[in-house]
ZAFIGU-637927 format. One record per residue: residue number from 0; residue in one letter; x, y, z of N, C-alpha, C, CB in turn. Coordinates in steps of 0.05 Angstrom, whole numbers, always signed. Glycine has a CB too. Example, Ala and Ser with C-alpha at 12.3 -4.5 7.8 and 13.67 -1.06 7.14 Angstrom:
REM residues 2
  nr rest    nxx    nyy    nzz   caxx   cayy   cazz    cxx    cyy    czz   cbxx   cbyy   cbzz
   0    a   +264   -114   +156   +246    -90   +156   +264    -66   +156   +226    -89   +181
   1    s   +257    -45   +142   +273    -21   +143   +258     +1   +157   +282    -12   +114
//
This chain:
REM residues 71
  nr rest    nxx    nyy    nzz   caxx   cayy   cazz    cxx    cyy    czz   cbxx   cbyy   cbzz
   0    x   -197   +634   +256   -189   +630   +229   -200   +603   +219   -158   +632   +226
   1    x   -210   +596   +194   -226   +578   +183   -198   +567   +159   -259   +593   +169
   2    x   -198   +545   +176   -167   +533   +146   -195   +504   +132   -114   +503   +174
   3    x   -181   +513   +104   -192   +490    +89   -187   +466    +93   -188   +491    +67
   4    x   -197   +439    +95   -180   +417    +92   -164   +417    +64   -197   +391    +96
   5    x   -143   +394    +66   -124   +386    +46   -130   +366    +36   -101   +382    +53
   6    x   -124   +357    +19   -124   +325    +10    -91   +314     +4   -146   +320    -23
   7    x    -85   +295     +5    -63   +279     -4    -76   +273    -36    -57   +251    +16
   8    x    -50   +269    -49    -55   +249    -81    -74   +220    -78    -19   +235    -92
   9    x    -68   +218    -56    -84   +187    -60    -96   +181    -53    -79   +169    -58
  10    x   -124   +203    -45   -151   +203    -47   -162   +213    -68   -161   +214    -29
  11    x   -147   +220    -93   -159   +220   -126   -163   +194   -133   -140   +233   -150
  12    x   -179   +187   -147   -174   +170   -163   -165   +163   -186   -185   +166   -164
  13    x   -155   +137   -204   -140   +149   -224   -161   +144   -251   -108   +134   -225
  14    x   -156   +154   -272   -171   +155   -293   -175   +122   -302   -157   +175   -314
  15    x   -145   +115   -298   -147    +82   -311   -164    +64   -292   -114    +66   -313
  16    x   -169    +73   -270   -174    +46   -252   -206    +61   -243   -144    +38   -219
  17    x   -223    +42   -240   -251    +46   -217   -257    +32   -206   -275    +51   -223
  18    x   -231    +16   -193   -245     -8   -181   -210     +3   -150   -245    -51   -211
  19    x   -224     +8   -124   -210    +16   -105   -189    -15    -95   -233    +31    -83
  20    x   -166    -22    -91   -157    -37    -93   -148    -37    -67   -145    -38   -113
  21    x   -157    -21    -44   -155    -21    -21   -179    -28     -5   -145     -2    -17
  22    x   -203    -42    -14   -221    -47     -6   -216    -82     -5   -243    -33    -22
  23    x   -233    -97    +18   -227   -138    +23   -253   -137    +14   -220   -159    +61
  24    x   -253   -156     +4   -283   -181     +1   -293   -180    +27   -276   -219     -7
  25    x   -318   -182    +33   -335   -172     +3   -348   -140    +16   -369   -201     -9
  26    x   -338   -127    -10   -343    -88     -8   -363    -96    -34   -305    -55    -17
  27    x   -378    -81    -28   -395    -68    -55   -389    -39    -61   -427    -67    -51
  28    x   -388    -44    -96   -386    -10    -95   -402    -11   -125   -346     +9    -94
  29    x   -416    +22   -112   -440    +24   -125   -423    +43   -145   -469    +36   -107
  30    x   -437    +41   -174   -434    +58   -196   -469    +75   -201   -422    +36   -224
  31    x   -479   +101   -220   -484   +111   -229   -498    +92   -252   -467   +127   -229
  32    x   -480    +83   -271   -487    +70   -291   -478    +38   -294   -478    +86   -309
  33    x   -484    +31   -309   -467    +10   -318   -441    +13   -337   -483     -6   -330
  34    x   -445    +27   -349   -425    +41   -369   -392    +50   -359   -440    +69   -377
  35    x   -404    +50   -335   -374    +68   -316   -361    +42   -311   -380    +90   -277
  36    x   -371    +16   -316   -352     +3   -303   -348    -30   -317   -361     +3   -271
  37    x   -369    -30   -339   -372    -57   -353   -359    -70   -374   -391    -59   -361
  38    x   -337    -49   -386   -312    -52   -405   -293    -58   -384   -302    -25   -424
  39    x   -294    -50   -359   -270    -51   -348   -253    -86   -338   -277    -32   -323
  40    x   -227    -88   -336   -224   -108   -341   -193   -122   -315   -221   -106   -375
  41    x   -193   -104   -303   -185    -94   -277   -193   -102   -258   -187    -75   -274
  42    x   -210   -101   -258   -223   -110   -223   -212   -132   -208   -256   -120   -222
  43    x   -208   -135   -190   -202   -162   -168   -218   -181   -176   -208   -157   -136
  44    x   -207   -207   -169   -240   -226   -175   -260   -229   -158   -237   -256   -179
  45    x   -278   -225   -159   -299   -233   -138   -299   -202   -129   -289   -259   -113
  46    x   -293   -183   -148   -304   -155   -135   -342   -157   -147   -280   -120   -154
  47    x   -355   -146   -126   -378   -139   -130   -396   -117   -138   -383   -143   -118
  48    x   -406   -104   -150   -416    -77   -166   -443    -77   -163   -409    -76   -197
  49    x   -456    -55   -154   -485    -50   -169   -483    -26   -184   -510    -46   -149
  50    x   -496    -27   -203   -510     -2   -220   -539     -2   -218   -504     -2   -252
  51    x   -534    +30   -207   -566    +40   -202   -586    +40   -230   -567    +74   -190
  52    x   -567    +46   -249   -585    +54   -271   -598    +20   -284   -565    +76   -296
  53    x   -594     +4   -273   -601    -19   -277   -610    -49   -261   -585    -21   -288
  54    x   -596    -31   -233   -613    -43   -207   -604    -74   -211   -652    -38   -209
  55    x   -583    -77   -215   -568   -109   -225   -545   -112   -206   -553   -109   -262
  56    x   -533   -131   -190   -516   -138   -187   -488   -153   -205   -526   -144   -174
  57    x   -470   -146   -206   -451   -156   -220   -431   -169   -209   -442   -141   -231
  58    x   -417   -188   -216   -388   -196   -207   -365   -212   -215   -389   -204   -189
  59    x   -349   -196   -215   -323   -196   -238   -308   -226   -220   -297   -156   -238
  60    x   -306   -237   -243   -299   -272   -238   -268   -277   -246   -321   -295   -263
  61    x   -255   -259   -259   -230   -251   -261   -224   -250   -295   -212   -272   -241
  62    x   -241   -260   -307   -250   -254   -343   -269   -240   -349   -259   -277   -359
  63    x   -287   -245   -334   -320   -230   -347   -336   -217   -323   -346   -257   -363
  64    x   -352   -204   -330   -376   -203   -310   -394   -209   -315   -383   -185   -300
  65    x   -408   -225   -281   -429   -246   -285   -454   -215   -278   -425   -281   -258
  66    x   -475   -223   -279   -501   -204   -278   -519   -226   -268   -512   -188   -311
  67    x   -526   -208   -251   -553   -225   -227   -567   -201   -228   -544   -235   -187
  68    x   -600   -211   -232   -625   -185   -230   -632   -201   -212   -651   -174   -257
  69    x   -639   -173   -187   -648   -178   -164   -680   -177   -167   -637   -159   -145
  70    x   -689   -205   -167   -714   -210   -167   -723   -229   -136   -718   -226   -195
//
C-alpha cells in the first residue's frame, strides 16, 4: 500500500510573513524576484536575501534594505 505523506500547519507559510523566523545568521534565502520581498518590513536584522531576477544581494539592517551588486 502507497500512503501519501502529510504535512503539519507549520510547514505552510503564512501570507503575511516571507522571511522564515526559524532560520540563525547567517541563512540566505533566495527569492524569484525582488518584488516578493522588498516592501517587506519584517525581516530580522541582518537577514540576507538574493533575488535572481536581479542577481543583487540584500540586507535588511532592521529599517531598510541595503543592496550590494555582486561585481
Amino acid at each position: 500500500m502507497f500512503v501519501l505523506p502529510t504535512f503539519g500547519l507549520g510547514v505552510i507559510a503564512s501570507p503575511l510573513s516571507v522571511f522564515d523566523s526559524s532560520l540563525t545568521f547567517p541563512t540566505i534565502q533566495v527569492f524569484d524576484n525582488e518584488s516578493e520581498f522588498i516592501d517587506q518590513t519584517n525581516a530580522p536584522d541582518y537577514t540576507i536575501v538574493h533575488a535572481k531576477d536581479t542577481d543583487k544581494l540584500y540586507v535588511y539592517d532592521g529599517a531598510k534594505w541595503v543592496v550590494y551588486n555582486q561585481d
